[in-house]
C-alpha positions, 0 to 999 in steps of 0.5 A, a space after each residue: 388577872 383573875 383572883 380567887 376568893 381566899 381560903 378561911 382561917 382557923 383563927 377566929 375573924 375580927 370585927 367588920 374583917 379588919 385586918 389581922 395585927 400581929 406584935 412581935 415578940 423576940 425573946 432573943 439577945 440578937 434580933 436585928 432591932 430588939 434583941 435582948 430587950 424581951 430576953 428575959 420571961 418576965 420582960 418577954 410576958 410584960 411587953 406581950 401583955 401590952 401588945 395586946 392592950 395596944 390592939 395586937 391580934 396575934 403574939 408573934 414569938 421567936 427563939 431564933 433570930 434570923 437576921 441577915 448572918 445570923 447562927 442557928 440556934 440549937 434546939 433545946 436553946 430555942 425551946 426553953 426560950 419560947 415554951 415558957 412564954 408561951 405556957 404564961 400566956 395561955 394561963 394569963 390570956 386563954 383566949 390569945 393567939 399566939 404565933 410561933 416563929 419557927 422553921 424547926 418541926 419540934 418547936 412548932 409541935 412543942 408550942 402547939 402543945 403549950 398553946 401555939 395557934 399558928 406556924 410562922 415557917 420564914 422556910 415556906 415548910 423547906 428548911 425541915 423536912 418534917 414541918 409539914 406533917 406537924 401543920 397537917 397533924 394538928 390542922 393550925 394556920 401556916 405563914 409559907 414565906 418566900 426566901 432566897 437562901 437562908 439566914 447565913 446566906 440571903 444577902 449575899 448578892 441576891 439576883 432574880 432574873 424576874 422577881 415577880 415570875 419566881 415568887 408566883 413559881 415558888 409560892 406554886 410550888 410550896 402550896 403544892 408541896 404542902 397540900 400533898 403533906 396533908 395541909 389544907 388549902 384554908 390553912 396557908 397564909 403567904 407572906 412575899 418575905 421583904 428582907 429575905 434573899 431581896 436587894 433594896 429595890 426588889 422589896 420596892 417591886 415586890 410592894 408594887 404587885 403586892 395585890 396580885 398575890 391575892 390571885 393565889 387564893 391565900 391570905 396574905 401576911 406582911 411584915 416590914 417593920 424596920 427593915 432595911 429597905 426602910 432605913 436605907 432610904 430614910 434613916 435610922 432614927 426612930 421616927 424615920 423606922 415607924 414613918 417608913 413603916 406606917 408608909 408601907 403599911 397603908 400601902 399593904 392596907 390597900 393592896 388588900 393584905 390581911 395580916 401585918 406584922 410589925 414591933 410598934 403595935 400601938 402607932 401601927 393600931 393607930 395608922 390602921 384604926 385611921 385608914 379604915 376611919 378614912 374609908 368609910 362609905 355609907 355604913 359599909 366600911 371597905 378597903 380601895 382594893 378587895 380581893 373578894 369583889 375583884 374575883 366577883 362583884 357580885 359574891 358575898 363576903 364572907 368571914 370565919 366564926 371561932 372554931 372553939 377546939 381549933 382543930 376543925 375548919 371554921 364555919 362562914 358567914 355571910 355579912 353585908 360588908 361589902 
């Protein structure tokens, strides 16, 4: 299958394009593994503060827990749960990335304005009409992810009469949907949504074509972090959590993903900081699957300088990575 070369992002690049950390942040008293314990701002700022000194890249903030089963939250419930957060981060860290976990077009455009540089939509921009127009307005990445349902509903008896068919039809569709809204193609990142609307076996299926989402010409996010499919199979237990994690996470590594999201940043940091140790080769570092050379062997790599005012497409560069 032919791959296109991924879009650049309006976030700036890392050292030698490692792949893109992102910590969670639930400021919620009902996420499916940590609710509560960040509830409170000064717990919330603390523990953001220590992702980012364990390597996060990205700070992932959510209001609303979206668990299987879980209630909507009002809208003024989750903005005062996420817009103070995000204001002490910004005047603490000016140059933090933070990401808002959102499918509301209001929250999204609040935490912009308090310094938000990312939409993390679990609807893929359909649960609000107007998502997308706010994306489009101030130009910031969008996570369009693949769900089957909502919240309330994704885990009752989820069926796919060909999970790998439907998740290439529904990311089409969304891309396009969200290119007639005005969003540009170097702004959507695609995330295959493990956990939502998937029975055990289809996160296992979807693991295994991972890299040919890499076709649709999008950077690719992840996030397995202590799920169900992990703990269903090897325990509860914390350990048995970052081991079936970490597992996944070399996996996703190198199926070529870009952005992994996770809760246990410092032992993720490390899995990470390993893998690309063990890939090293002759000073040119590389991953065993690279989207890039597979769309050409020929072509440059290229990464994304800093865009200082985030609202223009950043520039490329070529390097000599690969």
């Amino acid at each position: 299958m032919k791959t296109k070369q991924p879009q650049p992002l309006l976030i700036p690049r890392l050292p030698n394009n490692s792949p893109y950390l992102m910590g969670i942040l639930n400021v919620t008293p009902d996420s499916f593994s940590d609710g509560g314990r960040y509830y409170k701002l000064s717990n919330a700022i603390e523990h953001a503060l220590k992702m980012l000194q364990h390597g996060a890249d990205i700070i992932d903030i959510g209001g609303e827990s979206t668990r299987p089963g879980a209630k909507p939250v009002p809208l003024k419930q989750e903005l005062k749960r996420v817009i103070p957060v995000i204001e002490n981060l910004v005047r603490i860290k000016p140059d933090i990335v933070i990401s808002i976990d959102t499918y509301k077009s209001r929250v999204a455009e609040e935490s912009i304005k308090a310094g938000a540089r990312i939409v993390n939509d679990i609807s893929g921009l359909s649960f609000d009409k107007n998502m997308a127009d706010v994306v489009a307005r101030y130009q910031v990445p969008v996570v369009i992810m693949h769900i089957k349902g909502t919240p309330q509903t994704m885990q009752i008896n989820p069926t796919y009469r060909n999970l790998k068919k439907e998740m290439f039809e529904y990311f089409r569709s969304r891309i396009k949907y969200a290119l007639t809204r005005g969003i540009k193609r170097n702004q959507i990142i695609i995330d295959p949504g493990l956990g939502f609307g998937k029975r055990l076996e289809d996160n296992y299926t979807i693991l295994g074509f991972l890299d040919e989402l890499h076709s649709l010409g999008h950077p690719i996010m992840l996030g397995p972090s202590r799920k169900s499919f992990i703990w269903k199979v090897l325990g509860r237990t914390p350990d048995a959590l970052i081991a079936g994690t970490s597992a996944v996470v070399c996996l996703a590594l190198l199926k070529g993903v870009q952005f992994i999201r996770v809760h246990d940043v410092r032992k993720i940091k490390q899995v990470m900081t390993q893998h690309r140790t063990l890939f090293k080769s002759g000073g040119n570092e590389f991953f065993l699957f690279n989207p890039i050379r597979q769309a050409s062997p020929n072509c440059d790599k290229r990464t994304f300088l800093r865009n200082p005012d985030r609202t223009i497409p950043i520039s490329l560069v070529k390097t000599n990575l690969f």
